[in-house]
C-alpha positions, -999 to 999 in steps of 0.1 A, spaced: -343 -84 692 -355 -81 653 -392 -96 662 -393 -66 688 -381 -40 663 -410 -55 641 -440 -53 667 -430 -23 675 -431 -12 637 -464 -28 633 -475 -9 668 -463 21 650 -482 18 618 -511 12 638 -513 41 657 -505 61 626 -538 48 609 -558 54 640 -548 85 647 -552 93 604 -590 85 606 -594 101 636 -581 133 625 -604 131 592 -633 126 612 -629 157 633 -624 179 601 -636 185 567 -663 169 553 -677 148 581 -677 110 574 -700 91 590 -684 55 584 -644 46 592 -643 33 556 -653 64 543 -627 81 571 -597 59 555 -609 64 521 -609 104 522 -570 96 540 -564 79 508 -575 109 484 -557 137 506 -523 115 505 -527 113 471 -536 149 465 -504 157 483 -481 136 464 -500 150 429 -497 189 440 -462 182 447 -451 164 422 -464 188 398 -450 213 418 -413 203 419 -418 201 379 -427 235 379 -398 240 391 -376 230 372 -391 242 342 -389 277 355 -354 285 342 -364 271 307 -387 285 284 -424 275 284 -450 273 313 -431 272 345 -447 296 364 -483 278 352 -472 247 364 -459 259 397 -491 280 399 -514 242 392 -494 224 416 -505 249 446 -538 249 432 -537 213 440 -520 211 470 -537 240 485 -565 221 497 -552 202 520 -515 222 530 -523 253 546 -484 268 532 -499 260 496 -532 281 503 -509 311 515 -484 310 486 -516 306 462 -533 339 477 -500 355 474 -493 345 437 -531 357 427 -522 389 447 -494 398 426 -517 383 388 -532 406 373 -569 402 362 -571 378 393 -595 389 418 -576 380 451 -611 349 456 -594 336 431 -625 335 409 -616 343 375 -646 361 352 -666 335 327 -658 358 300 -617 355 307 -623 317 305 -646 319 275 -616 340 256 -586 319 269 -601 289 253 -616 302 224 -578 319 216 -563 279 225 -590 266 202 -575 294 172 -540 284 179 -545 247 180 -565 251 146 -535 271 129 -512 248 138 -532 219 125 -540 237 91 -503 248 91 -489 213 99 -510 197 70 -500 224 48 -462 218 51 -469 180 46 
Protein backbone atom coordinates (compact mmCIF):
# COMPACT_ATOMS: atom_id res chain seq x y z
CA UNK A 1 0.00 0.00 0.00
CA UNK A 2 2.65 2.86 1.10
CA UNK A 3 5.03 1.93 -2.08
CA UNK A 4 1.77 2.62 -4.20
CA UNK A 5 0.96 5.84 -2.54
CA UNK A 6 4.74 6.73 -3.33
CA UNK A 7 4.68 5.92 -7.29
CA UNK A 8 1.77 7.45 -7.50
CA UNK A 9 3.36 10.70 -5.83
CA UNK A 10 6.38 10.42 -7.92
CA UNK A 11 3.84 9.86 -11.10
CA UNK A 12 2.28 13.02 -9.76
CA UNK A 13 5.35 15.17 -9.55
CA UNK A 14 6.16 14.08 -12.89
CA UNK A 15 3.33 15.14 -14.68
CA UNK A 16 3.50 18.38 -12.83
CA UNK A 17 7.04 19.14 -14.34
CA UNK A 18 5.97 18.09 -17.74
CA UNK A 19 3.06 19.79 -17.95
CA UNK A 20 5.21 23.14 -16.14
CA UNK A 21 7.67 23.19 -19.18
CA UNK A 22 5.15 22.65 -21.46
CA UNK A 23 3.16 25.43 -20.57
CA UNK A 24 6.39 27.89 -20.51
CA UNK A 25 7.15 26.84 -23.85
CA UNK A 26 3.74 27.81 -25.38
CA UNK A 27 3.93 31.35 -23.71
CA UNK A 28 6.22 34.17 -23.01
CA UNK A 29 9.40 34.37 -24.15
CA UNK A 30 9.89 31.39 -26.32
CA UNK A 31 12.64 28.98 -25.12
CA UNK A 32 14.18 26.97 -27.42
CA UNK A 33 15.87 24.35 -25.05
CA UNK A 34 13.80 22.30 -21.96
CA UNK A 35 16.64 23.56 -19.74
CA UNK A 36 16.00 26.90 -20.46
CA UNK A 37 11.99 25.89 -20.22
CA UNK A 38 12.62 24.56 -16.47
CA UNK A 39 14.83 27.32 -15.74
CA UNK A 40 12.33 30.27 -16.69
CA UNK A 41 9.70 27.70 -14.28
CA UNK A 42 12.24 28.39 -11.70
CA UNK A 43 12.38 32.32 -11.96
CA UNK A 44 8.40 32.69 -12.27
CA UNK A 45 7.99 30.39 -8.91
CA UNK A 46 10.21 32.48 -7.37
CA UNK A 47 8.89 35.70 -8.62
CA UNK A 48 5.62 34.55 -7.17
CA UNK A 49 6.71 33.64 -3.79
CA UNK A 50 8.89 37.28 -3.78
CA UNK A 51 5.67 39.49 -4.89
CA UNK A 52 3.77 37.74 -2.30
CA UNK A 53 5.76 37.74 0.31
CA UNK A 54 6.33 41.34 0.03
CA UNK A 55 2.84 41.67 -0.50
CA UNK A 56 1.43 40.10 2.71
CA UNK A 57 4.14 42.56 4.50
CA UNK A 58 2.49 45.27 3.02
CA UNK A 59 -0.10 44.29 4.64
CA UNK A 60 0.48 44.29 7.68
CA UNK A 61 2.22 47.34 7.75
CA UNK A 62 -0.81 49.11 6.50
CA UNK A 63 -2.42 49.79 9.93
CA UNK A 64 0.93 51.13 11.22
CA UNK A 65 2.63 54.09 10.27
CA UNK A 66 5.31 54.12 7.49
CA UNK A 67 5.20 52.75 3.87
CA UNK A 68 2.36 50.30 3.75
CA UNK A 69 0.65 51.27 0.83
CA UNK A 70 4.40 51.42 -1.04
CA UNK A 71 5.02 48.06 -0.12
CA UNK A 72 1.67 46.62 -1.07
CA UNK A 73 2.05 48.75 -4.28
CA UNK A 74 6.02 46.79 -4.95
CA UNK A 75 4.68 43.56 -4.14
CA UNK A 76 1.97 43.79 -7.24
CA UNK A 77 4.59 45.38 -9.15
CA UNK A 78 6.33 42.06 -8.71
CA UNK A 79 3.85 39.69 -8.96
CA UNK A 80 2.08 41.33 -11.77
CA UNK A 81 4.11 39.74 -14.31
CA UNK A 82 3.29 36.63 -13.98
CA UNK A 83 -0.53 36.76 -11.93
CA UNK A 84 -2.98 38.22 -14.16
CA UNK A 85 -5.18 39.46 -10.57
CA UNK A 86 -1.82 41.43 -9.69
CA UNK A 87 -1.73 43.22 -13.19
CA UNK A 88 -5.55 44.25 -12.57
CA UNK A 89 -5.23 45.46 -8.97
CA UNK A 90 -1.83 47.26 -10.22
CA UNK A 91 -3.82 49.24 -13.13
CA UNK A 92 -6.48 49.93 -10.61
CA UNK A 93 -4.04 51.37 -7.89
CA UNK A 94 -2.22 53.66 -10.73
CA UNK A 95 -5.79 54.57 -11.76
CA UNK A 96 -6.67 56.05 -8.50
CA UNK A 97 -2.37 57.74 -8.00
CA UNK A 98 -2.09 60.68 -8.96
CA UNK A 99 0.79 61.90 -11.25
CA UNK A 100 0.58 58.23 -12.52
CA UNK A 101 -0.20 57.91 -16.16
CA UNK A 102 -2.60 54.83 -16.19
CA UNK A 103 0.95 52.92 -18.56
CA UNK A 104 2.25 53.11 -15.61
CA UNK A 105 5.21 55.10 -16.88
CA UNK A 106 6.22 57.56 -14.53
CA UNK A 107 8.01 61.07 -16.09
CA UNK A 108 12.11 61.06 -15.90
CA UNK A 109 11.86 64.31 -14.22
CA UNK A 110 9.36 62.75 -11.23
CA UNK A 111 12.13 60.19 -10.76
CA UNK A 112 15.04 62.67 -11.03
CA UNK A 113 13.15 64.80 -8.04
CA UNK A 114 12.15 61.81 -5.88
CA UNK A 115 15.65 60.84 -5.61
CA UNK A 116 17.31 63.95 -5.50
CA UNK A 117 14.73 64.94 -2.38
CA UNK A 118 15.83 61.07 -0.74
CA UNK A 119 19.43 62.05 -1.44
CA UNK A 120 18.58 65.72 0.72
CA UNK A 121 16.93 63.84 3.45
CA UNK A 122 19.46 61.06 3.80
CA UNK A 123 22.18 63.94 3.93
CA UNK A 124 20.34 65.86 6.83
CA UNK A 125 19.99 63.10 8.75
CA UNK A 126 23.59 62.10 8.36
CA UNK A 127 24.88 65.73 9.22
CA UNK A 128 22.16 65.78 11.98
CA UNK A 129 23.13 62.38 13.44
CA UNK A 130 26.89 63.44 13.71
CA UNK A 131 25.93 66.55 15.07
CA UNK A 132 24.05 65.18 18.11
CA UNK A 133 27.18 62.75 18.63
Amino acid sequence: MRRDNSDERGANKRDLRESLIEAELKTGVHETTIREAERHVVFRIGRIFVGSVVTIIGIILMPLPGPGGLVVAAGLVILSRDVAWADRALRLLRKYSPGIPEDGKVPRSTIVVGVLLMTAGAIAAWWVKGNLL
